[in-house]
C-alpha positions in Angstrom: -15.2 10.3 -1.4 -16.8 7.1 -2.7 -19.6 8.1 -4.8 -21.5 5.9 -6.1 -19.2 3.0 -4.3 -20.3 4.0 -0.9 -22.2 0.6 -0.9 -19.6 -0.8 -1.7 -17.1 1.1 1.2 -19.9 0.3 3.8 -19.6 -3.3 3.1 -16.1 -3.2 3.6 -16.3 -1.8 6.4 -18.5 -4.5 7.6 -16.5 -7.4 6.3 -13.2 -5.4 8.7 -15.4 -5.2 11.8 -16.7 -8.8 11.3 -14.3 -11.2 9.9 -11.5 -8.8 10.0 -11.7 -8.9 13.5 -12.6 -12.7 14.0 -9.8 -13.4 12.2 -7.2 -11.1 14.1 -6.6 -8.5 10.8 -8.2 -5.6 12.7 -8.5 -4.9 16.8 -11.4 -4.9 18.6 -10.1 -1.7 19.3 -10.2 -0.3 16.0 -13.8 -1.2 14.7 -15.6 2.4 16.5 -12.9 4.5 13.9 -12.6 2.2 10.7 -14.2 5.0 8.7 -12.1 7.7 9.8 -8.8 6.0 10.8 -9.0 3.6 8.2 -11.0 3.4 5.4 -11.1 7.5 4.9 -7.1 8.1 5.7 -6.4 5.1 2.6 -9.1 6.7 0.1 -7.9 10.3 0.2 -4.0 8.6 -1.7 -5.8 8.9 -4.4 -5.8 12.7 -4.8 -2.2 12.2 -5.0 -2.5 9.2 -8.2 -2.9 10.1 -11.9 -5.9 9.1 -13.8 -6.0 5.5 -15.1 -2.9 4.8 -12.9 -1.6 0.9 -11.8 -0.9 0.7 -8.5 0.9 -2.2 -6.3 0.1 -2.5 -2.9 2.8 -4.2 -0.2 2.0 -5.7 2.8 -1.6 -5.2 1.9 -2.8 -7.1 5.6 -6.9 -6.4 5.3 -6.4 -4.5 2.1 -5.2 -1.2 3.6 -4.3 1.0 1.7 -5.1 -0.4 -1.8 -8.8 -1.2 -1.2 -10.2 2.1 0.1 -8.0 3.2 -2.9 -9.6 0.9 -5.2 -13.4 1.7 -4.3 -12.7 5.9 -4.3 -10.6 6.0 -7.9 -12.2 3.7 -10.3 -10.5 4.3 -12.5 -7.1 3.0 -11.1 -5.9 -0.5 -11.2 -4.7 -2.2 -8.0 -2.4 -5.2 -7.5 -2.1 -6.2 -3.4 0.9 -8.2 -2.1 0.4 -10.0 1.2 2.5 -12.9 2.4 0.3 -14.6 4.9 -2.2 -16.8 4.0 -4.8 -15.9 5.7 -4.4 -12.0 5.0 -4.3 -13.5 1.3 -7.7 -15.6 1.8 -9.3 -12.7 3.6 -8.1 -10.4 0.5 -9.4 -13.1 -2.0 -12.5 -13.2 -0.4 -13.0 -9.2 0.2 -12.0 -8.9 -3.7 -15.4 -10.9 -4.6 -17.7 -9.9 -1.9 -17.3 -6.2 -3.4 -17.2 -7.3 -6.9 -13.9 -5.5 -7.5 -12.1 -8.5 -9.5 -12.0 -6.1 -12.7 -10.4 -3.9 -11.0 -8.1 -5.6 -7.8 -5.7 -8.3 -7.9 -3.5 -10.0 -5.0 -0.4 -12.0 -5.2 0.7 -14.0 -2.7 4.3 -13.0 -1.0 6.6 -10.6 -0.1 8.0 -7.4 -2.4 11.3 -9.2 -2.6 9.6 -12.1 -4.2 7.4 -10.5 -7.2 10.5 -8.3 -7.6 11.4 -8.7 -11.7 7.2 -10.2 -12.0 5.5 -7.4 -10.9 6.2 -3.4 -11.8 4.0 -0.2 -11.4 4.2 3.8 -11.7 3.2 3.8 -8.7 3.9 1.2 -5.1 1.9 2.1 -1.9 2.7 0.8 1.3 0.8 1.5 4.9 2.5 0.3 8.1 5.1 -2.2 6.6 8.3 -0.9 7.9 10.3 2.2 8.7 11.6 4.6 5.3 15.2 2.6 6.2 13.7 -0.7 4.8 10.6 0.2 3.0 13.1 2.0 0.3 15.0 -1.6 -0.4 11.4 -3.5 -0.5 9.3 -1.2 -2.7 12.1 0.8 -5.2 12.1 -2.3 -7.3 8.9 -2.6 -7.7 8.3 1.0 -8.8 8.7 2.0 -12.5 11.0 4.3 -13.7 9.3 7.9 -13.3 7.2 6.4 -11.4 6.7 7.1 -6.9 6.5 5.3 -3.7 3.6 6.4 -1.6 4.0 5.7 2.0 1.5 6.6 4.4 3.2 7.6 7.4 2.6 9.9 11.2 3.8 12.3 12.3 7.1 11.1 12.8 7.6 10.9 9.0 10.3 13.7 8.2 12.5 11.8 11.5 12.5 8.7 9.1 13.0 10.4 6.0 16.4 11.6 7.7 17.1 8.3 9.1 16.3 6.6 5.8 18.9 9.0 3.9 21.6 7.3 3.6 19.5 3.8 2.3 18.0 5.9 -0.3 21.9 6.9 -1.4 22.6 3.5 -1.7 19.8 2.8 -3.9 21.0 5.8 -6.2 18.3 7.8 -6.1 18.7 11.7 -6.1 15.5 13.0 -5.3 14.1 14.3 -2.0 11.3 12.9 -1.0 8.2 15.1 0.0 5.8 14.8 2.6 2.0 16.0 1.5 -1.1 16.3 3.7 -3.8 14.9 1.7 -7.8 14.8 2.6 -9.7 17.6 4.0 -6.9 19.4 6.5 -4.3 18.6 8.7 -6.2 17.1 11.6 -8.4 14.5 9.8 -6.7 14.0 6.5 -3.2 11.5 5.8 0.5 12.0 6.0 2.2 10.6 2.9 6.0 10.7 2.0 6.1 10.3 -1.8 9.7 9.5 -3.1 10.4 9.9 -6.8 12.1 6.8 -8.6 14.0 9.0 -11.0 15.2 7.4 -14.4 18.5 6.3 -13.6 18.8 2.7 -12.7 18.7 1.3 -9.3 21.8 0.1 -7.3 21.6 -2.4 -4.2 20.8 -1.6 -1.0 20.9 -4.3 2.0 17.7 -4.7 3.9 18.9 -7.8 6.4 19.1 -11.2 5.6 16.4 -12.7 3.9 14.9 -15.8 5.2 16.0 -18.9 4.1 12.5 -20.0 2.6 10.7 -18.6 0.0 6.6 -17.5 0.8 4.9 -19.9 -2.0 2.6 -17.7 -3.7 -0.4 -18.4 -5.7 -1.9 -15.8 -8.4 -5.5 -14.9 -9.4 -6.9 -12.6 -12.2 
């Protein structure tokens, strides 16, 4: 899955069970299935990216998905979105320990605020929110033609019907799909992957925004 990266993936994976979880980004709990749980079930979203694709991240936390994505396609360009500061300094700091600055970026803030700075064919997201308000956070950041990638359980076609009517509101037509990617069923990653269309977006509410703005700082 990582080639000639794997290096690169085991030091990763060191950096999560270290200061990932010194820093309270990953549990304790966690650190015996980072490979599989983790690192493997983010890498294997990039069977499901074209080639030479940009990518933006949201709610990037320890860089899941868009790292693993990052170190298994090349190829792919990656732009993570993470709010908290010290998610943001952790990113930051993960970006140069791999050497992966040509190739990974990270804004500071929330989708709503690099909405109209920030576009891509294709926005990933991997436990931010239910399909209800992940639609109204990550549509706008998705180019037209372009797909939302959300990495979901097994619950994922229950919030595809209980996100139907916020997808409506947003105006788009198309059903979203969910696809099993990685090796089979038991070990491989859930995705719903929703299509932006080509007609323009309308409004959808997703609850009052707070009255402060995340500052955000920017690196490339």
């Amino acid at each position: 899955m990582f080639g000639e990266r794997l290096d690169r993936a085991a030091a990763y994976h060191e950096l999560l069970a270290t200061a990932g979880v010194e820093r309270g980004l990953i549990g304790p709990r966690e650190v015996p299935r980072l490979w599989d749980r983790h690192l493997m079930n983010c890498a294997y979203l990039g069977e499901v990216i074209d080639p030479d694709s940009s990518v933006i991240d949201i709610g990037s936390g320890a860089g899941l998905p868009g790292i693993p994505l990052a170190l298994a396609r090349p190829d792919v360009k990656v732009r993570l979105v993470e709010p908290l500061e010290r998610r943001y300094t952790f990113l930051r700091e993960a970006i140069t320990r791999l050497d992966l600055r040509d190739q990974v970026a990270v804004a500071r803030g929330r989708a709503e605020d690099v909405r109209g700075e920030f576009a891509a064919p294709v926005v990933t997201a991997r436990a931010v929110a239910p399909l209800s308000t992940l639609y109204g956070w990550a549509m706008p950041l998705v180019v037209t033609g372009g797909h939302l990638l959300a990495i979901k359980g097994r619950s994922a076609s229950d919030e595809i019907t209980a996100a139907a009517a916020t997808l409506k509101k947003l105006g788009i037509t198309a059903t979203p799909e969910v696809l099993s990617v990685g090796p089979d069923a038991g070990s491989g990653t859930t995705v719903v992957r929703v299509a932006r269309g080509h007609g323009a977006l309308k409004s959808a509410s997703t609850g009052p925004a707070p009255a402060k703005r995340t500052p955000r700082n920017r690196r490339r």
